[in-house]
N, C-alpha and C positions, 0 to 999 in steps of 0.2 A: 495426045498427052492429056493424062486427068490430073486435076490438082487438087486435093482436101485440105482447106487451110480451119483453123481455128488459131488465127492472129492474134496477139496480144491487144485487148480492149482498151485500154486508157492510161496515159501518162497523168502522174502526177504534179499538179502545178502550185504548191504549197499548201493546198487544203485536203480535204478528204474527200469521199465518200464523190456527190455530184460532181465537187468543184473542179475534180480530175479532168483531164480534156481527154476526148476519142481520138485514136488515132486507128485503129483496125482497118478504117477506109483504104489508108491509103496502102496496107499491105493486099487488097483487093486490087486496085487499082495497080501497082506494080505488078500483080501477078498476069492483069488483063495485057499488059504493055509488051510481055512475053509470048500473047498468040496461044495460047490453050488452047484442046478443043472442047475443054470441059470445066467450068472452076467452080465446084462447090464447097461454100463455106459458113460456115455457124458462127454468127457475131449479135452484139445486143440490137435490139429491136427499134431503140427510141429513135436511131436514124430516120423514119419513116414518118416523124412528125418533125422533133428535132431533139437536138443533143448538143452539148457544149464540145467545140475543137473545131480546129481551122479547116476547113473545106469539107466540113461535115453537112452542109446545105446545098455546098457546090454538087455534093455526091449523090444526094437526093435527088435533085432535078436534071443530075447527067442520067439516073435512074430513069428517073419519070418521062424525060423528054428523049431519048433512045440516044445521048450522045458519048455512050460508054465507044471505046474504040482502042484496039492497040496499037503501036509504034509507027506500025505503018499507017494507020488512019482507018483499018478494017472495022466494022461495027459490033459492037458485043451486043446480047444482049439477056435482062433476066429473063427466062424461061419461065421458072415456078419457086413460088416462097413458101413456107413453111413456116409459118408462124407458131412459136408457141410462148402466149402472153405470162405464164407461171413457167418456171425457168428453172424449179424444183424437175421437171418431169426431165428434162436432159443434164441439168448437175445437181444435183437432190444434195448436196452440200454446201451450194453457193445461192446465194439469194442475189442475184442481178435484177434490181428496180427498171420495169418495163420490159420483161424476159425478152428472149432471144429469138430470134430465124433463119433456119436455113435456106441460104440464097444456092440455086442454080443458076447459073452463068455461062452462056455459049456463043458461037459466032453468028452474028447476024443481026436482021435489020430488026428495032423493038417493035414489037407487037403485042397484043395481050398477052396475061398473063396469071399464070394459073395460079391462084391464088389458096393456099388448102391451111384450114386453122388447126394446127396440129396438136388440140386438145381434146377436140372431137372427130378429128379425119374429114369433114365435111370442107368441100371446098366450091370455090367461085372462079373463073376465068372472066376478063374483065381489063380496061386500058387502065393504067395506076393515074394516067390524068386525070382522070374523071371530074377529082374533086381540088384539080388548082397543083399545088407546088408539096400537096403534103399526101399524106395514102394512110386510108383508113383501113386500122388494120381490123377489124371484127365487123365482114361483110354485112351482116344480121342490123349493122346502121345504116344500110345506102340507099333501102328503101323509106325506111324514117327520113332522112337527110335530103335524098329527091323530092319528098313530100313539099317538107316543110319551105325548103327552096324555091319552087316553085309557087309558092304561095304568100311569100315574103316581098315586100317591097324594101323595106331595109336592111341592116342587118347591126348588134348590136356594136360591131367592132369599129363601126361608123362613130359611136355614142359613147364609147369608152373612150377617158381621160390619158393622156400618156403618163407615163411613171415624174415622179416628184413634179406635179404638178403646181403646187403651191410653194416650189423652190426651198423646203424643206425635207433634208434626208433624215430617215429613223431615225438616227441619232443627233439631232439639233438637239442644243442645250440652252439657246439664250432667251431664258422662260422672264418671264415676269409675274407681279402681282397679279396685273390688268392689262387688259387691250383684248386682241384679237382671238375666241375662243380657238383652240387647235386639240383633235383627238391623235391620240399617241397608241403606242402599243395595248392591246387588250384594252381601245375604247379609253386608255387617262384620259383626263380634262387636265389641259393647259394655258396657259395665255403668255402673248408674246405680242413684241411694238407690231404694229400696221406696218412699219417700214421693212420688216421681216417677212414680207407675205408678197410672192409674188403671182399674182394670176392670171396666167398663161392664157386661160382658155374662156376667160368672161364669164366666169359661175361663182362668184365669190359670194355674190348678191342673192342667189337662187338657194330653190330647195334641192338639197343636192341627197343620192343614197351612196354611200362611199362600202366597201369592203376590201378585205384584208389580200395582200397580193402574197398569201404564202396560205394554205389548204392543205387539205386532205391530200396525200402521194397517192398514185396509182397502186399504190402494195396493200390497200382495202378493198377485199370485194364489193364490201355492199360501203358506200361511202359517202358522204356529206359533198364532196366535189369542191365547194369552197367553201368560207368561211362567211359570220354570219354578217348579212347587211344592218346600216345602219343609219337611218335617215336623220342628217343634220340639218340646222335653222341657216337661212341667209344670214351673211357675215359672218359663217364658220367655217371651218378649213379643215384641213389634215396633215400629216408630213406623207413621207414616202410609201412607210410602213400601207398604205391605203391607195388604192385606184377608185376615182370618181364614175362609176357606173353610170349614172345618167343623171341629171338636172332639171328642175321645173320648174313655171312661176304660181304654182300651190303647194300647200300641204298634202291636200287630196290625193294630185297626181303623185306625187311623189313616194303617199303610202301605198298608193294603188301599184304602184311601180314592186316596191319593197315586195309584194306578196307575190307578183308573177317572180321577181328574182327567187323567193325562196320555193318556187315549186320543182318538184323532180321534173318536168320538162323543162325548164328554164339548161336546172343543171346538167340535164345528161346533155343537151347541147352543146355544153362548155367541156361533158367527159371526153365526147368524141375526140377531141383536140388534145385535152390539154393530158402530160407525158408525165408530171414532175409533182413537188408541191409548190412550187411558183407559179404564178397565174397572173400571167403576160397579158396585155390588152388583145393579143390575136388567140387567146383562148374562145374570147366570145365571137367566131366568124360566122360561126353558124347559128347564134343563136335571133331569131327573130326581134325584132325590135319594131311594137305598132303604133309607135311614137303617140298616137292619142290616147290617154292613161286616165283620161278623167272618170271616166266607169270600174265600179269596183267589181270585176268580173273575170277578172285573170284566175281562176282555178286549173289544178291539173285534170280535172273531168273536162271543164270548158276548152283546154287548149288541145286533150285528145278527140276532142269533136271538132274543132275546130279544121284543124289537118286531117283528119279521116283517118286516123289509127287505127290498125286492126289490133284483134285481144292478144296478137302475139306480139306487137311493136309493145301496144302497152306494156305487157308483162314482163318485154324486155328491160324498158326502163323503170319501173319500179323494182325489179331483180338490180339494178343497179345503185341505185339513189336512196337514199335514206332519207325520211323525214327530216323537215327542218321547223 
């Protein structure tokens, strides 16, 4: 028995557009619990990093770790994906942010998988663990990504702040004359009691570069990836509206810092990742982090020497990233 599903993609849970939750999964998964010997289906794509709905993670890494299986405990497994990241070439009426793939799905034990970018027909076969609990969908990264991996001792996601760090959400209101400076949406200056201010993470004191946790969406080819950093003085803060990138005890490091954020490698590290225009602290997992910043030498020439880029990696990621 072959089965072609094109399940209905997301419930609505009082907002629109992202705020929808995925459900499509799990009409895959009941159809795997049926014993098929074939199940191909065309659903959105963002499953492959992540996407908002209940066991849309679980679904990934039953994916990634080969523990698809049906009723009776038999193993499924994906064959081959079809990705196509513009979502115009299969519904040229609907604009689905993060397009869509078609998954093959059959009996058996997981093993690579053939991987084909169905905008150019080129394709890759390859384990989807390779790179942890997520899968990179535009293979043309895995050789950049190996690189740099290897060559990293840290990695930024280490350095990044958790959300409302400063125990203020976007929308706090109990401002004052004076006290503790606070930047607000698009960079306001604020001030609010010390008693207002709670810091989590021991950076209050430090030079910190803080940036905006909402960017550029994936639905821009060539794109900014995030939004722009901004180095604040010890004793200043932010609300939620902002994630604390990293922290120093200079000014130096801290600008030094600022200028590797704003380079196209900094950001296509963070494109690999990130699905949406929200930009989660696990958008930065990949991107290097040389924790010594006191040298002003972070250029995107120096970081493509650095890793040993060739002119196609380069040219990949500048086809990507926009100046900042």
């Amino acid at each position: 028995m072959l089965e072609i599903e094109n399940p209905p993609y997301q419930l609505a849970d009082g907002g629109q557009g992202a705020s929808a939750s995925a459900i499509y999964h799990h009409f895959i998964l009941d159809s795997i619990h049926n014993s098929p010997n074939q199940l191909v289906a065309i659903i959105p794509a963002r499953w492959m990093v992540n996407a908002k709905g209940k066991g849309v993670k679980e679904f990934r890494e039953d994916i990634i770790n080969g523990n698809l299986a049906d009723k009776d405990g038999n193993p499924y497994k994906v064959v081959q994906i079809t990705d196509y990241a513009d979502s115009s070439k299969i519904f040229p009426t609907v604009d689905i942010k993060g397009g869509v793939c078609i998954l093959d799905i059959q009996p058996g034990e997981q093993g690579d998988v053939e991987y084909v970018n169905g905008l150019t027909g080129e394709s890759k076969v390859y384990n989807l663990n390779t790179y942890g609990d997520i899968i990179i969908r535009d293979f043309r990264r895995h050789d950049i990504l190996d690189k740099v991996i290897s060559k990293s001792n840290m990695l930024m996601i280490d350095t990044v702040s958790s959300s409302k760090q400063f125990g203020m959400r976007s929308n706090f209101s109990d401002w004052s004359d004076e006290g503790v400076k606070v930047y607000c949406n698009k960079f306001e200056e604020r001030y609010t009691h010390p008693n207002n201010i709670k810091d989590k993470e021991g950076v209050l004191d430090m030079w910190k570069v803080i940036a905006a946790k909402s960017a550029d969406g994936i639905e821009n080819a060539v794109s900014l990836v995030l939004g722009r950093p901004k180095v604040i003085k010890p004793g200043e803060c932010c609300t939620e509206t902002y994630l604390t990138i990293n922290s120093f005890d200079t000014e130096e490091e801290a600008v030094n810092f600022e200028k590797y954020f704003k380079t196209k490698f900094f950001r296509f590290m963070v494109n690999v990742v990130k699905v949406s225009q929200n930009v989660v602290k696990k958008v930065y997992r990949f991107v290097p982090d040389f924790q010594d910043y006191t040298e002003d030498k972070f250029t995107d020439e120096w970081l493509y020497e650095h890793f040993e880029l060739t002119d196609d990696e380069i040219e990949l990621i500048e086809s990507e990233v926009r100046s900042m």
